[in-house]
C-alpha positions as CSV (number, residue, x, y, z in Angstrom):
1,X,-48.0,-92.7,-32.4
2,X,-45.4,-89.8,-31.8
3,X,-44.3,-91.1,-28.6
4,X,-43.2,-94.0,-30.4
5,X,-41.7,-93.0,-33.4
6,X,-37.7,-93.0,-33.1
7,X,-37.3,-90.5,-36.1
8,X,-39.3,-88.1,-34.9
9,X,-37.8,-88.3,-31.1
10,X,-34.6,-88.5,-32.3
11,X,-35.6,-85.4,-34.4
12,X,-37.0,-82.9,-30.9
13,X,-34.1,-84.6,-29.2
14,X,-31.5,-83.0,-31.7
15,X,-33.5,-80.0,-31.5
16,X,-33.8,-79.3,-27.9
17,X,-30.1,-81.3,-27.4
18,X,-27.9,-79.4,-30.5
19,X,-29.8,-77.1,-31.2
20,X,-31.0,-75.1,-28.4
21,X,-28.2,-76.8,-26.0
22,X,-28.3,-73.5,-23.5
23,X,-32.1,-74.1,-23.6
24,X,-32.6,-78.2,-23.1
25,X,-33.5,-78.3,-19.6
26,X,-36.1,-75.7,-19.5
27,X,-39.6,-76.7,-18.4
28,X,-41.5,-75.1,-21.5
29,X,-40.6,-77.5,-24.0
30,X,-43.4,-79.8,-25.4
31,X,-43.2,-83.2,-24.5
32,X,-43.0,-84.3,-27.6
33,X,-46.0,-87.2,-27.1
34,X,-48.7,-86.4,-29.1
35,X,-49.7,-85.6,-32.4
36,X,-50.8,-82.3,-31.3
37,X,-47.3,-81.2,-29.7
38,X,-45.7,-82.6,-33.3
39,X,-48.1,-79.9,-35.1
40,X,-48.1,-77.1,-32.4
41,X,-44.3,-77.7,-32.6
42,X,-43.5,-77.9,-36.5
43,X,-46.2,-75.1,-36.8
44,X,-43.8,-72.4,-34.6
45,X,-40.5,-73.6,-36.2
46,X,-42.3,-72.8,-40.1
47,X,-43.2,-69.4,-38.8
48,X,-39.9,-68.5,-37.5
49,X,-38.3,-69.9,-40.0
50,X,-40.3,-68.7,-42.9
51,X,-42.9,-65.8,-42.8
52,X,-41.3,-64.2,-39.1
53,X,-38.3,-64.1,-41.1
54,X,-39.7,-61.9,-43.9
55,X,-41.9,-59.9,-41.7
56,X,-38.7,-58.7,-39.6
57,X,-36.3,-58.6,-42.5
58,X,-37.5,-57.9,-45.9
59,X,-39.0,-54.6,-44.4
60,X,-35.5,-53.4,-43.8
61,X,-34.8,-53.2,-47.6
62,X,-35.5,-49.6,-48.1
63,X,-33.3,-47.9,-45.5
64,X,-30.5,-50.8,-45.7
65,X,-29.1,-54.0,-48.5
66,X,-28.8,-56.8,-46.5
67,X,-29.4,-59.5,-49.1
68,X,-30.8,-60.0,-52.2
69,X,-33.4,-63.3,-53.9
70,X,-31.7,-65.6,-55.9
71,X,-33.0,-66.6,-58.7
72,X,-33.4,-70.2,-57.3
73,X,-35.0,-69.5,-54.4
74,X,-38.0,-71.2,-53.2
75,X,-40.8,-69.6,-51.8
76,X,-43.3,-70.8,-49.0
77,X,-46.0,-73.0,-50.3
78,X,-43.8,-73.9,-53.5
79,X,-40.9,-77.0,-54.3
80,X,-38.7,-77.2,-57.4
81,X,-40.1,-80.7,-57.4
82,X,-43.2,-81.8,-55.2
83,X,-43.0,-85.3,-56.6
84,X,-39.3,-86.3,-55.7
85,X,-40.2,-84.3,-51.7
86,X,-42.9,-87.6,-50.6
87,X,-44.7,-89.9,-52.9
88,X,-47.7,-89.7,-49.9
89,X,-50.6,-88.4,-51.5
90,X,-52.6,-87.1,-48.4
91,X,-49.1,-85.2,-47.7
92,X,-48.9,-83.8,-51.3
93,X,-52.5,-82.6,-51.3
94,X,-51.8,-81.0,-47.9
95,X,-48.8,-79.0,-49.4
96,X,-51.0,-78.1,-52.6
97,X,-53.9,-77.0,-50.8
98,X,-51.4,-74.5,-48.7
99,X,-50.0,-73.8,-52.0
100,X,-53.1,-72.7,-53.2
101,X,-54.3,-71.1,-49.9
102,X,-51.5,-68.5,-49.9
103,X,-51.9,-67.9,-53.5
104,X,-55.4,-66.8,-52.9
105,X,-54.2,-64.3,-49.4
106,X,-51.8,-63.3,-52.3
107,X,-54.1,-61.8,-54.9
108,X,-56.5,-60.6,-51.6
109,X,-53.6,-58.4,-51.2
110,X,-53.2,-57.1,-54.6
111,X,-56.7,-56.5,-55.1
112,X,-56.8,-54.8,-51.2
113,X,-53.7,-52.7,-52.5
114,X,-55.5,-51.4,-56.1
115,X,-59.0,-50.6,-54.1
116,X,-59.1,-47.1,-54.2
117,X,-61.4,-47.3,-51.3
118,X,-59.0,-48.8,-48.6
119,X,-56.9,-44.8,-48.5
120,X,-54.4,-46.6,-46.1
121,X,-53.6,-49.3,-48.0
122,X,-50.6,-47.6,-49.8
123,X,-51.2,-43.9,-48.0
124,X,-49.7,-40.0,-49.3
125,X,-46.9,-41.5,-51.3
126,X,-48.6,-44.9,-53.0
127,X,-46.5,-47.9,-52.0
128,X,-48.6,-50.9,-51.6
129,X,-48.0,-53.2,-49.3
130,X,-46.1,-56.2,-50.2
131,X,-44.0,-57.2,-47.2
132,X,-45.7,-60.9,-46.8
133,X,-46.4,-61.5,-50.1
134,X,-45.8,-65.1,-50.5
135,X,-44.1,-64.8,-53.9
136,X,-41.4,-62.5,-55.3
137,X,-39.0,-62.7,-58.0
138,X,-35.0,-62.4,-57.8
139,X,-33.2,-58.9,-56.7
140,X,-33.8,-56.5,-54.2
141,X,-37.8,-56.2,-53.7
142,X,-38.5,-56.2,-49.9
143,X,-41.4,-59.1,-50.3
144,X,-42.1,-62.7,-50.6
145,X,-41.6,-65.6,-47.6
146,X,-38.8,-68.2,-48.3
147,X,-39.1,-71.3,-47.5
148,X,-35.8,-71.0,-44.8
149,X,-34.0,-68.4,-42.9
150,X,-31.1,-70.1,-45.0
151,X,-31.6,-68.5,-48.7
């Protein structure tokens, strides 16, 4: 199925070819003929592109400004509009359940934060953790994953 598909080889070639053109020859690239290299591979480039990216990053924002959330910004797990992204229904419920998924790890956090029983969840001076919360609003706040490395 992936082996055959000319978007999706065309894609990985792009990738490894363009984009990584100091890197295309070496041997640890996936082969890009199965399902499971498709997923293994789309799964690292969402991480690094998304929640690696606010883990190294966002906790900068206290001792430096390096950028601030716009206010159209879209977070990981969210779309402007899900409907106009893929009319695919087995996709859409995929991207809703994730949606759903990191709202719940969200308030798991919040409520982790306001248990007085965890002491090192926000330690001597009281700031909760909120680096990887998955939502935020505009401004400087030092949380939330975006969707890119791009906003």
């Amino acid at each position: 199925m992936v082996q055959q598909d000319s978007e999706v080889q065309a894609w990985w070639k792009e990738l490894r070819e363009e984009g990584h053109g100091d890197k295309k020859d070496e041997p640890w690239w996936p082969k890009m003929q199965t399902l499971e290299d498709l997923i293994h591979s789309c799964t690292i480039i969402i991480w690094v592109a998304s929640a690696r990216h606010a883990a190294v990053n966002f906790g900068q924002y206290p001792y430096e400004i390096l950028s601030k959330h716009s206010s159209d910004e879209v977070y990981l797990g969210k779309r402007n509009d899900p409907d106009q992204w893929t009319t695919d229904a087995i996709a859409l419920k995929a991207f809703n359940d994730f949606g759903y998924r990191l709202s719940q790890i969200e308030q798991k956090i919040i409520q982790m934060n306001n248990d007085k029983t965890l002491k090192n969840r926000s330690g001597p001076v009281k700031v909760p953790y909120t680096l990887l919360l998955p939502t935020n609003e505009a401004g400087l706040t030092g949380m939330g994953i975006s969707n890119s490395v791009s906003n």
